[in-house]
C-alpha positions as CSV (number, residue, x, y, z in Angstrom):
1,X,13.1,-12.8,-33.3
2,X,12.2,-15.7,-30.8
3,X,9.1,-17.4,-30.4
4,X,8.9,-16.1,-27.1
5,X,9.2,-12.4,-28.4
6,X,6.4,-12.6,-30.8
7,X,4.1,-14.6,-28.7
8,X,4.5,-12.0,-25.8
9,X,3.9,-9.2,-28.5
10,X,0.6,-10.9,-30.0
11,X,-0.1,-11.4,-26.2
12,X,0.0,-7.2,-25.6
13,X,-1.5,-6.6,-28.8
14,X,-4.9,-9.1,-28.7
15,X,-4.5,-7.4,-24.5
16,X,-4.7,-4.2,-25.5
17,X,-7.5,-5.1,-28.0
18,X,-9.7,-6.5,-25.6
19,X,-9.2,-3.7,-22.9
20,X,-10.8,-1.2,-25.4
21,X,-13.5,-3.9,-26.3
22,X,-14.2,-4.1,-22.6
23,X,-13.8,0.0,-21.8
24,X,-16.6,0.1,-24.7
25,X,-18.9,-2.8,-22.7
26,X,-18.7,-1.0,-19.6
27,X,-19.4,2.4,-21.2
28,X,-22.6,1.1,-22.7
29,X,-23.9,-0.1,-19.3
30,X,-25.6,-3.6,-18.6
31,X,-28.7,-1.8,-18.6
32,X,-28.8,-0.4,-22.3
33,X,-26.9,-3.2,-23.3
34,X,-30.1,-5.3,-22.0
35,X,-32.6,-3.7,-23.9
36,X,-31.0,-3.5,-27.3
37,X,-29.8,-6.1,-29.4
38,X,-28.0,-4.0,-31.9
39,X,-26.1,-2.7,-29.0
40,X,-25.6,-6.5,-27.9
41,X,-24.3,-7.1,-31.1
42,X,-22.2,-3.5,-32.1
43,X,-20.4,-4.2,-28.1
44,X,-20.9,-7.8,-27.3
45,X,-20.2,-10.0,-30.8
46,X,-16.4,-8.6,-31.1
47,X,-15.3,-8.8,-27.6
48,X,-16.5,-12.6,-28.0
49,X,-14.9,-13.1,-31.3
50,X,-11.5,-11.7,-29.5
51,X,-12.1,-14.7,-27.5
52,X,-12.9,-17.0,-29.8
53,X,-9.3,-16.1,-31.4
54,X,-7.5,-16.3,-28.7
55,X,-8.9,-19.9,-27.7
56,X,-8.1,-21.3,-31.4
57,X,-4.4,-19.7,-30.3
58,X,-3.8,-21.7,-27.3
59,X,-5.6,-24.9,-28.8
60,X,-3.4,-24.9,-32.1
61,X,-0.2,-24.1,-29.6
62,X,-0.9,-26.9,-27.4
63,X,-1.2,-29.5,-30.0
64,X,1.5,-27.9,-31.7
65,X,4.0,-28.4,-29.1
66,X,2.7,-31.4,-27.4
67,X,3.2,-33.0,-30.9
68,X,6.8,-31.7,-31.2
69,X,7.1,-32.8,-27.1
70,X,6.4,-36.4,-28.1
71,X,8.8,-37.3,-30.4
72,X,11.6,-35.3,-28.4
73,X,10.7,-37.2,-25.5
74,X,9.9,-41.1,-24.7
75,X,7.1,-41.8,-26.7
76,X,7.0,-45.3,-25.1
77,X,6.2,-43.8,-21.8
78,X,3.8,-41.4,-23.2
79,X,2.1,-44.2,-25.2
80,X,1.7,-46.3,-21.8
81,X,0.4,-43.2,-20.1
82,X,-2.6,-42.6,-23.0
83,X,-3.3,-46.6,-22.7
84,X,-3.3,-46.5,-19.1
85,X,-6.1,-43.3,-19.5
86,X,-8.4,-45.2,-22.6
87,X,-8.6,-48.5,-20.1
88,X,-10.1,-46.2,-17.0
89,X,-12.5,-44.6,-19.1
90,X,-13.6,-47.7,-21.0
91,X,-13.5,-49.1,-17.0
92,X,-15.7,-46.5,-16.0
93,X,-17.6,-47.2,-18.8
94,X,-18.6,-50.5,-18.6
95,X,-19.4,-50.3,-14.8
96,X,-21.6,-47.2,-15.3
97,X,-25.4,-48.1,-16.8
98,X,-27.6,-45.0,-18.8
99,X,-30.9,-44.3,-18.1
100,X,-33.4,-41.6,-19.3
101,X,-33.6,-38.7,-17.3
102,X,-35.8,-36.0,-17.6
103,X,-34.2,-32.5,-16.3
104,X,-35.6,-29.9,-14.1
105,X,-36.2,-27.5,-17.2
106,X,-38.5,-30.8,-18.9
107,X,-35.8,-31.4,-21.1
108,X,-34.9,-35.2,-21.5
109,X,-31.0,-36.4,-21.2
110,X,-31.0,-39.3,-23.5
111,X,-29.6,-42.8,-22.3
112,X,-26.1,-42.8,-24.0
113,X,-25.3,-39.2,-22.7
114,X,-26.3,-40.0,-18.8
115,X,-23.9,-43.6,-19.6
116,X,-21.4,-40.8,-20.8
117,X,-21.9,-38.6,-17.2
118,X,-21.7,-41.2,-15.2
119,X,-18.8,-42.9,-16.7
120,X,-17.0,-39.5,-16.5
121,X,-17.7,-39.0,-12.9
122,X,-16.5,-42.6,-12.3
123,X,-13.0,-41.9,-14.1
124,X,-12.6,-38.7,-12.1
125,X,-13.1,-40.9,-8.9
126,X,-10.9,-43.3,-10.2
127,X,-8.4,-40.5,-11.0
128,X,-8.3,-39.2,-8.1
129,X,-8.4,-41.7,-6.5
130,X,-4.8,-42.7,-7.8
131,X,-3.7,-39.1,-7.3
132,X,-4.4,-39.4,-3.3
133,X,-3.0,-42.6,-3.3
134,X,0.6,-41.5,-5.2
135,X,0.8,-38.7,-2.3
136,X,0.0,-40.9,0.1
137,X,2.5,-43.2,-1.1
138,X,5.2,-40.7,-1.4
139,X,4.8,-39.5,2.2
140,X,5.2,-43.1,3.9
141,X,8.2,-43.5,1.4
142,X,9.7,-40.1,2.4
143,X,8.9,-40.8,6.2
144,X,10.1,-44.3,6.0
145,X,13.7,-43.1,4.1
């Protein structure tokens, strides 16, 4: 059998499994499932686990055949890609400063991890940014041909 085969298989089967997980939430009602936390736990805990699988699925996929992508492909131009990526973010990181900040619920968000927002905001701006600018790009290249 294929890859393809068994993955779409394993796909009906953990389906299948979670459509009786979630018949069996929505039989118990939001209400009793509310008040009881052995219910919670009896309905809730493997509906989540069945989750929890099938997220470890895709992650250990994707690495798998982004690995095996790389060295079929141009690793050069992958390479170049991943630097281009670490010098916005260290970019973004250096022009972004971290302050204490305390949050509407009292908590406090330490200095390094409002440096770390604010740095990501900045290399999604950045980002997209470039991402506007390659369509723009493209459509004066396409009107100009």
């Amino acid at each position: 059998m294929t890859l393809h085969k068994i993955l779409k298989y394993l796909a009906l089967v953990i389906g299948v499994i979670g459509l009786i997980l979630l018949g069996r939430i929505i039989m118990a009602g939001d209400d009793a499932i509310d008040a009881s936390a052995d219910l919670q736990a009896s309905v809730l805990d493997p509906f989540m686990w069945v989750a929890y699988i099938v997220m470890a699925i895709v992650v250990v996929l994707v690495v798998i055949f982004v690995i095996a992508g790389l060295f079929r492909g141009n690793i050069k131009n992958t390479l170049i890609s991943v630097g281009a990526f670490a010098v916005i973010v260290i970019v973004a990181y250096v022009i972004t400063d971290g302050n204490e900040i305390v949050l509407k619920d009292g908590d406090v968000l330490s200095a390094s991890g409002s440096h770390w927002v604010g740095a990501g905001l900045v290399t999604f701006y950045i980002l997209a940014a470039i991402a506007v600018g390659a369509m723009v790009l493209s459509g004066v290249r396409k009107l100009i041909k």
